[in-house]
Structure formats: structure tokens, C-alpha cells
N, C-alpha and C positions, 0 to 999 in steps of 0.2 A: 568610477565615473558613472552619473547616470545616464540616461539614454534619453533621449527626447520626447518619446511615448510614455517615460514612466513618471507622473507629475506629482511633484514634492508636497507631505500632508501641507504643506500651508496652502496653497492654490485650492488643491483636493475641498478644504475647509472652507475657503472665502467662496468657491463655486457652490458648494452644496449649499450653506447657512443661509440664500434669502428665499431658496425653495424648503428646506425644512421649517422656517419662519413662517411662508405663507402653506403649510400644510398645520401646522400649529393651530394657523388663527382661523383655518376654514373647520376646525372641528366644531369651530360654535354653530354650525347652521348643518351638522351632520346629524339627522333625528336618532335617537333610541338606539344607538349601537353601544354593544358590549365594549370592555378596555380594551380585550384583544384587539377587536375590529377596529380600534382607534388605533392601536398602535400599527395596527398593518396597513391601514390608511396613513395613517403619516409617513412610512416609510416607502410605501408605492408614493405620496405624492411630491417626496422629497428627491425621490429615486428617478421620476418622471422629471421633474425642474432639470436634476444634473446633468441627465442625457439629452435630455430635447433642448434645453436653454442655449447652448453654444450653438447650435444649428442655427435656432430660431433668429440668435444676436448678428450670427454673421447672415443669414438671409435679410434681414432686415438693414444691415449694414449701422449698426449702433456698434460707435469705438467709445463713448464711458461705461468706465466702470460702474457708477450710479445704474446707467439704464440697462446693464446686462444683469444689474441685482434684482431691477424693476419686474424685468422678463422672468428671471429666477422665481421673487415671491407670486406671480400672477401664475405661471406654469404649477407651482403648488397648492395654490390655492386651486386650482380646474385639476394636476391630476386627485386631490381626495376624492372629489365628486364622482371621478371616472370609476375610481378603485372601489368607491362606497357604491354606486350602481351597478356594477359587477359583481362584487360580493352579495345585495342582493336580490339580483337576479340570480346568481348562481346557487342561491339558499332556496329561491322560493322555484326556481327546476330542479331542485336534486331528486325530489320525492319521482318526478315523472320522467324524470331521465333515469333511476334506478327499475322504475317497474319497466320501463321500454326496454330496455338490456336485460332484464330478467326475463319479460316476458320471449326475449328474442332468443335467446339463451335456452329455454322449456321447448322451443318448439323447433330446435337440432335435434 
């Protein structure tokens, strides 16, 4: 018997598919990143859609199906952006966040 916290792949499916959708089609406006970086952007923005989507539906108080997919592709579409601004930023502070720890590190 299953439990009621552990939800069957097909829900799992139909909830992820309009955020991995809109992290898909947000790659066309992601400038100059590598494939990795596209795939780990789609998976942060697909990953963002699935967990913040049901929050956002029932805040909102939206019961169709359509408009929880709505919320899904648009949450995908905004986390790439987040994950592709973070990645880099975090590329272009690595250089000065490594000599700050180093330099902090030489002078124990």
C-alpha cells in the first residue's frame, strides 16, 4: 500500500513536464553558456517549477489543471534565469573568493 506522501511517477510526471517545458524554451534567451551549464540550468529550473509550483497554485487558490501547468511553465521559465545568474556570478567570484581564503589562510 502506498502512503500518501509518496506520489505515483505519473502525478511526479504531469507536475514536473510544464516546468521542465518552460526551462526548455527559456534557454533560447540564455547568452553563451556551455551544454553543461544548459543542462544544469534546465534541471535547477525544472527542479524550481516542481517544488515552488504547488505552493504558488494553492497560494493563488488556482484548482485547473491548465493553470497549475501555466504556473509550472512560467516558474521554469524564471528559475533558468536565477540558476544562469548564479552560476555566473559564482564563475566570475571564484577568482576573488579563492585568493580571499588564501590570502586569510597565509596570514594564521
Amino acid at each position: 500500500m502506498q502512503s500518501p506522501h509518496d506520489p505515483d511517477l505519473q502525478s511526479v510526471v504531469f507536475q514536473a513536464t510544464p516546468g521542465l517545458f518552460g526551462a526548455i524554451v527559456s534557454l533560447r534567451w540564455v547568452p553563451g553558456t556551455t551544454l553543461g551549464h544548459k543542462a544544469w540550468n534546465v534541471a535547477c529550473g525544472a527542479a524550481f517549477a516542481y517544488f515552488a509550483g504547488p505552493p504558488l497554485t494553492a497560494m493563488l487558490a488556482l484548482a485547473s489543471p491548465g493553470a497549475a501547468g501555466a504556473v509550472g511553465f512560467g516558474l521554469g521559465l524564471f528559475g533558468v534565469s536565477v540558476t544562469n545568474l548564479a552560476l555566473v556570478t559564482l564563475t566570475d567570484l571564484r577568482p576573488r573568493l579563492v585568493d580571499a581564503v588564501s590570502s586569510w589562510l597565509t596570514k594564521r
